[in-house]
N, C-alpha and C positions, 0 to 999 in steps of 0.2 A: 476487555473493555472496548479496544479499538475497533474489532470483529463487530460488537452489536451496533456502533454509532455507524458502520460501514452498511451494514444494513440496513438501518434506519435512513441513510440517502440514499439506498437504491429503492426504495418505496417510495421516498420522495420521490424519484425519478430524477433527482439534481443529477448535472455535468461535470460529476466527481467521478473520477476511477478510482474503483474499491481497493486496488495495493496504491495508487500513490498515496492514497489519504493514509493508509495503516503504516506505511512506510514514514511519512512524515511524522507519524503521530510518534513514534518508538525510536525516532531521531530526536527527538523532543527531548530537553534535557531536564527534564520535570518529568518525564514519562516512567511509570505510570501512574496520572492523576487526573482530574478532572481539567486542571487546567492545560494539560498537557492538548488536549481533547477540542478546547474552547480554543486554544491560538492557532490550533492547526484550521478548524475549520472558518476562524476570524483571517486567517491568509489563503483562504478558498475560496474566498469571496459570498462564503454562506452564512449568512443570515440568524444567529443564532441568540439566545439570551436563556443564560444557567441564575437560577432564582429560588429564593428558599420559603417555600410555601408550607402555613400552618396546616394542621390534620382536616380543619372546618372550610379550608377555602379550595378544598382537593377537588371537590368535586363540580368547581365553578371553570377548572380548569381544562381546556379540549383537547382532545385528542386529536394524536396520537404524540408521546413526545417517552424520554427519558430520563429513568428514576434512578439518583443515586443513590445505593447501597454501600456500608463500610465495610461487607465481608473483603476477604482475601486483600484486607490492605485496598480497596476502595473498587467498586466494580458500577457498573449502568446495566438498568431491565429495560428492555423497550415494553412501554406499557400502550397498546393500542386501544382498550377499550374497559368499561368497568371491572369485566370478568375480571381482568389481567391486573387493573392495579388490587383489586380483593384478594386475588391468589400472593404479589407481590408482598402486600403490607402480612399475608397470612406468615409469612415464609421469617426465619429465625434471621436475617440479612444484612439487619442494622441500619434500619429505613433510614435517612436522613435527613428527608424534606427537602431535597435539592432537587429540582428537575432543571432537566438541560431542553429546551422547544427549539423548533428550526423550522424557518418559514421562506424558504424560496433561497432564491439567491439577493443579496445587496449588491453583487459586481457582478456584472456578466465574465464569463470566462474567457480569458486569452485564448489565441491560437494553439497555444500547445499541450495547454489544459483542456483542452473541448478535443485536440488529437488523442490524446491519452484517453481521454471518459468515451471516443469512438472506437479506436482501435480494442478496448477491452468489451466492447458490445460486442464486437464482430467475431472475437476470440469467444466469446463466452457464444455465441450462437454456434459455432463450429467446434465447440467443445459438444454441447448439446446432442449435436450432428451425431460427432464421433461416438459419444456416449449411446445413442438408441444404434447405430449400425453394429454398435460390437456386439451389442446386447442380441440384437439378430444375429450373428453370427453366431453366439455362444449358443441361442437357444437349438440350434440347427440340427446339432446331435441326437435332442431327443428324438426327431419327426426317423432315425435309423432305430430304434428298439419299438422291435412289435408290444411289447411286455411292459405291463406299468413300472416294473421291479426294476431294470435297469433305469427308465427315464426318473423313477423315484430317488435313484442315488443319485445321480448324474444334479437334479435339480436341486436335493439338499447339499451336495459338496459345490453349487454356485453360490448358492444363500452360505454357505460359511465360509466360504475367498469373498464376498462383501462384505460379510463380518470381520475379516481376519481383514479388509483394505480399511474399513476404521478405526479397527486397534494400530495398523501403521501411523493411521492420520495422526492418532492422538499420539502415539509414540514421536511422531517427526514434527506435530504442529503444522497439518495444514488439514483443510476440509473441517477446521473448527465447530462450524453452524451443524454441519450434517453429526459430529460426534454428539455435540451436545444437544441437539433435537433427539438424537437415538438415546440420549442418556437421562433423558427427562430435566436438562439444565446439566449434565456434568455431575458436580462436586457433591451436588443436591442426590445426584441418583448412587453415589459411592464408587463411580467409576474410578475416577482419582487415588479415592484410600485404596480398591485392591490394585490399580494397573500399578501404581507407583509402589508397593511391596514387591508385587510378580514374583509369584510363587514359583513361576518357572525358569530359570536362570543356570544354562549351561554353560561350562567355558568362560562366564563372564560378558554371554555377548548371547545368549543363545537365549532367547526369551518366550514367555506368552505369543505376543503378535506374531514370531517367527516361528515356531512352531506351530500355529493356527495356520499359518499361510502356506508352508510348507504343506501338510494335512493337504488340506485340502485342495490347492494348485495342482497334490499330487493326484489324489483321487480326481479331478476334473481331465487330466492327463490323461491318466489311464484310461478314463469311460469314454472319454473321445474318440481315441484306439480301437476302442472297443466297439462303437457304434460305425466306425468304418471299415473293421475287420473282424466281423461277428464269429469267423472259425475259432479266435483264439480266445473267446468267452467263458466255456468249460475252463478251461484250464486257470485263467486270471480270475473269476467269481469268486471260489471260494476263499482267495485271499482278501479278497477287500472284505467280505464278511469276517474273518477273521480279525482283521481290524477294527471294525464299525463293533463288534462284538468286547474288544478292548477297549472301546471307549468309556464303556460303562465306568469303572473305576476311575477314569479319569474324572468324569461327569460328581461322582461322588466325591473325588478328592476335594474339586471346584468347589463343590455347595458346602463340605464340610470348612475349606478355608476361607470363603466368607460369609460363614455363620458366626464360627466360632474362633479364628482369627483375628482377619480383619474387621469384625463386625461392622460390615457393609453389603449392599447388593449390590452388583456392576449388570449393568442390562448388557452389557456386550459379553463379558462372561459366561452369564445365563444363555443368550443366544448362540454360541457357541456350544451350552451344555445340551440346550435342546433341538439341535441341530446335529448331537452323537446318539441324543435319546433315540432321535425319529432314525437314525442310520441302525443304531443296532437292533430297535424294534424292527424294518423289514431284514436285516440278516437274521437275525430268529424265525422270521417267518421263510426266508429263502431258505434255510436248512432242514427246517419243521417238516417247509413242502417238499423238498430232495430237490428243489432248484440250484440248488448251491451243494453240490458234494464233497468230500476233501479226494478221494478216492480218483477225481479227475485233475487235482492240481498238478499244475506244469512246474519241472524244478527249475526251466530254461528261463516263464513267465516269471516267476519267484525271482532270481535273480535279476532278469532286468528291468523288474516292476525295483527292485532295492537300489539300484544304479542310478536308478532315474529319481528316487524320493532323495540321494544324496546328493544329486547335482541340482535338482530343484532345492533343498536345503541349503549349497554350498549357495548360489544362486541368490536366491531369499539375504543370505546373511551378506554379501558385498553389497545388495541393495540397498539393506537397512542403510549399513556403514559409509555408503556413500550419502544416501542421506542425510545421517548424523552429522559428518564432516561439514555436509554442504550446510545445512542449519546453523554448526558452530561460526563456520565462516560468516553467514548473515548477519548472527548473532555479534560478534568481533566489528562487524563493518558500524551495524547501527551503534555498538559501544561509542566509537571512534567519530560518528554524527553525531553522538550524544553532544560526546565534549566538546565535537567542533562547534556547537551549537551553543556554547553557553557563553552568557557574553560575557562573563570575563576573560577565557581565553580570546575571545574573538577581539575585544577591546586593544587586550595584551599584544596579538599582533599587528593590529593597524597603528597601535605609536610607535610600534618600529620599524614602518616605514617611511619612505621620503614625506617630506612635510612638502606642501606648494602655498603658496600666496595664493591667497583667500580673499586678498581684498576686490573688492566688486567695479566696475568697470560703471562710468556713468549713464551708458547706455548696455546695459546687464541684459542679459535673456534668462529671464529666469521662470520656469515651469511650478506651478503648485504654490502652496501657502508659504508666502517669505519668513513668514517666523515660528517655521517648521523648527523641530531641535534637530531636527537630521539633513544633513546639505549633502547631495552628489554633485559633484563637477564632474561632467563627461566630456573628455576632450574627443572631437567626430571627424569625419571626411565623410565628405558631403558623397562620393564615389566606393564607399565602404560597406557593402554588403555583412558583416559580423557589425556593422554600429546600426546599419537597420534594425534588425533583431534586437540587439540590444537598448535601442531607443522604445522597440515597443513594448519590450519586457519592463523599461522603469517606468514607462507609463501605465503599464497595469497597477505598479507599484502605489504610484500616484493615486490612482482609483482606488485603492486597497485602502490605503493611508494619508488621506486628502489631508489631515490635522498633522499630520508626526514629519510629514516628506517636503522638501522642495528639491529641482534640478534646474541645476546651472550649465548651460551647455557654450562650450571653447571651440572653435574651428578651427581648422588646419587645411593650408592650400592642397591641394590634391596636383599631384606630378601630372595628371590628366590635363589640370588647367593651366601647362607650363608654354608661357606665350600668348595667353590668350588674355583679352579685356572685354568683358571684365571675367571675372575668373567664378567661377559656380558658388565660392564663398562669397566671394560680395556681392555678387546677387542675391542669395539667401541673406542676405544681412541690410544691401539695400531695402529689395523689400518690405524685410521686418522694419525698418526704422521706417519705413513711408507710410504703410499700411496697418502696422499690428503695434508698436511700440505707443505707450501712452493711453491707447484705447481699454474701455470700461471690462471688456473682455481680453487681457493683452495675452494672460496663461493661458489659457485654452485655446485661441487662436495661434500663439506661438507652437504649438504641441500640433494641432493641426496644419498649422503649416510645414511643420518639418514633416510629417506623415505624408501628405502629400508630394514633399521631393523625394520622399526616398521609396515612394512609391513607383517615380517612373527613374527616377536619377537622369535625368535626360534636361537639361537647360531649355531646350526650345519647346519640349513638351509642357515641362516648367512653367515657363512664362506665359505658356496660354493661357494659363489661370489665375498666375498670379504675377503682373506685372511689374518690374522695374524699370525707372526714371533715368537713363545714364545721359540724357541729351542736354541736363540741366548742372546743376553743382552736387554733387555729391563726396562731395568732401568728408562727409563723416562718416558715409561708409568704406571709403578708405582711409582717414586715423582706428576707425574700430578693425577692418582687419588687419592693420597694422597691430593692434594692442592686442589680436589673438594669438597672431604669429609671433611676437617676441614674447607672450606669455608662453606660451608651446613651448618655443627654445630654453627659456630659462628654467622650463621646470624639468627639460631634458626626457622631451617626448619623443617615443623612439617608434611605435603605433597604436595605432586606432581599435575599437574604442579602449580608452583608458579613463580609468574613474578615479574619483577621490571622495573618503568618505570625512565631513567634517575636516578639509584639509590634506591627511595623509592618504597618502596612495591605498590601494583596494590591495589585500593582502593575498600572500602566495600561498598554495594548500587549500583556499575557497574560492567556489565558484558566487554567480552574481544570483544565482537561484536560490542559495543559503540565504542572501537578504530574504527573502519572505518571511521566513521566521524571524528573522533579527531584526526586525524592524520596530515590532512595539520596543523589545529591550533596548535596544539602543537609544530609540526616543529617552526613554527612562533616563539613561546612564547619561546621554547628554545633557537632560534638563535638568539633572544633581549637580551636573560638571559645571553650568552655569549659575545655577542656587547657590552651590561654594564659593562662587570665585567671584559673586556678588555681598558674599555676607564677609569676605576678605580684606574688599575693598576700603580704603581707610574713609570713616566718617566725612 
């Protein structure tokens, strides 16, 4: 599911990077569902709306978007264009009338979201790279065989180490898109029914895609060898024919165990099968011709052609195995974001943290809609480079969730401003109370003004832009940072930034990046917590 919505924004062309979004999606403690799908990319700032449309209004609807289906416990088709939704509605899938549309972005993306969606361009162009140069590499060997015979094995044992690299994918779960384009959809083409029987199972660990890989890694081996030390050709030829010539039986095993078996077709099976056909079709003709003798076989080559197909095997199978592990371990982490993700545990640890007065300061600086159900107090230092960052992280917040959010921001004198008048905090406070407090725009200007100082952190940089009054009375920018600093002390602030969600402190085990997702639920759970405790209240 995650894989096709992943896709679907990169056609968009949106400033999503394709593993943070699947990564978030499968941390989702709904996941996998449609809504799991809908809140990830409603905290991505993209622009979405999932809608359940009759069979007669389908076709008033534009393209391109996504259709949800209820197989395999609920899946999405990206349907681009008529063909696709007629093949889609043809398909046995369990249509449900739900499409999921996305139209751009609602929130432009933060800094480190727009780092992510670059840095996986750049990775993904240099993957590109590396892909076509190996590719010349590999193909290099043929231009050493005068003879179609050798380049003919050499390039069907490439074509079946690409086959044998997406029977790994599908075995480990990655290169998804490329297995299920080869598979005609996957589950649809019976990959699934045979790879998940696997007929081949040695040891408990010794499978199809490992012995495909093996096969053939080995055979690309040896012809490599071979095209750069042509003396020792006689002697290694008629082995590989020997094998290509053993394939047959295996080729028939295949089609007999997904005929009559599994009663399935797997397209990578078959490519595999006909990838032994074409190898033992030219070893019959290499023997037929006297190209391939046995009479010239080396017992020296024999053995260390068997040397090499068991360290390439031995090889092959720690690969798998490290991969497995590494997958389980993914597997174990995103469990572990599931539940960190759910808001009842998350609720569960934030009332067991310190509680702080809440009560509000009659000159408040408070960011976003006031009767927001979710309140952060962030206590800052005006000289704290982690409270910049973190300022502009809950102002993306803010953007994200203008209805559900407000922030309340506390100060702390900064040991920087020790001896000094007036001190960085009461300028930043002055200011606000001269300039932005009471005014028609006071949130947005307060959020800009802090952007602004912690842009340069520098007071006389500061003030060029935005002036404070100290020649006159300012008296109540010193009671107000007076009533920051004993709020600090009393609520036993030890450093910067420090949050408070609703009250209690920001819990240990989460980071402030988990707020993304917990943000609609939390709204939720606090706007029941207030519904309660108003239907409580005595008449």
């Amino acid at each position: 599911m995650e894989q096709v919505v992943a896709r679907f924004l990169q056609l968009q062309r949106l400033p999503v990077a394709r593993h943070e979004f699947i990564d978030l999606v499968r941390s989702h403690p709904d996941y996998p569902s449609l809504l799991s799908v809908s809140d990830v990319l409603d905290s991505l700032g993209v622009n979405s709306l999932a809608a359940q449309f009759a069979d007669e209004d389908l076709p008033d609807v534009a393209f391109p978007y996504l259709a949800h289906v209820e197989r395999n416990g609920g899946d999405l088709l990206l349907i681009r264009n008529a063909a696709e939704l007629a093949a889609a509605r043809r398909e046995d899938a369990g249509w449900s009338g739900i499409l999921l549309q996305i139209d751009g972005m609602r929130v432009a993306p933060d800094k480190e979201q727009r780092e992510r969606y670059e840095t996986e361009r750049k990775l993904l162009l240099v993957t590109r790279l590396t892909v076509g140069l190996t590719a010349l590499l590999l193909l290099q060997p043929v231009l050493h065989y005068a003879g179609w015979l050798g380049a003919g094995f050499y390039l069907t044992a490439l074509a079946g180490g690409f086959i044998s690299y997406l029977l790994f994918a599908s075995d480990l779960d990655f290169a998804q898109e490329l297995v299920a384009e080869f598979c005609g959809g996957g589950p649809q083409a019976g990959c699934d029914d045979v790879l998940h029987t696997d007929p081949v199972n040695v040891l408990g660990f010794f499978k199809l895609s490992d012995a495909s890989a093996t096969y053939f890694l080995w055979q690309a081996a040896v012809l490599t060898s071979l095209a750069l030390a042509p003396d020792l050709r006689p002697g290694v030829y008629p082995l590989l024919g020997i094998a290509a010539v053993l394939g047959l039986p295996v080729v028939a095993l295949s089609v007999y165990y997904q005929y009559a078996v599994a009663k399935a077709w797997c397209r990578l099976c078959l490519g595999v099968d006909a990838v032994l056909l074409v190898q033992a079709g030219l070893a019959v003709y290499a023997f037929a011709a006297g190209q391939f003798t046995l009479g010239t076989l080396a017992p020296v080559a024999v053995l260390n052609a068997a040397l090499a197909l068991l360290a390439i095997a031995g090889l092959v199978v720690l690969l798998k195995q490290y991969g497995q592990r590494h997958n389980d371990l993914l597997k174990r982490k995103q469990q572990l974001q599931q539940g960190k993700n759910a808001i009842e545990l998350f609720t569960a640890a934030l009332q067991q943290q310190p509680r702080a007065d809440t009560r509000e300061f009659a000159q408040e600086m408070v960011i976003g809609n006031p009767e927001a159900p979710v309140e952060i107090i962030m206590v800052s230092n005006p000289f704290c480079a982690p409270c910049k960052h973190m300022h502009a992280r809950l102002d993306h917040l803010l953007q994200l969730y203008p209805e559900q959010l407000k922030l309340r921001m506390r100060w702390v004198i900064s040991g920087a401003d020790s001896g000094k008048f007036p001190t960085s905090t009461q300028y930043l406070l002055q200011h606000w109370l001269t300039h932005v407090w009471g005014t028609p725009d006071q949130s947005q200007r307060t959020s800009d003004m802090i952007h602004a100082w912690y842009a340069v952190m520098n007071p006389e940089r500061f003030g060029a832009t935005h002036p404070a009054d100290f020649s006159g009375d300012h008296a109540l920018s010193t009671q107000l940072v007076t009533q920051h600093n004993l709020w600090s002390r009393q609520q036993h602030i030890k450093r910067t930034p420090t949050l408070f969600i609703n009250g209690y402190q920001f819990p240990p085990g989460y980071k402030p990046t988990d707020l993304q997702l917990l943000i609609p639920s939390l709204a939720d759970y606090f706007s029941a917590e207030v519904a309660t405790d108003e239907l409580l209240q005595p008449a």
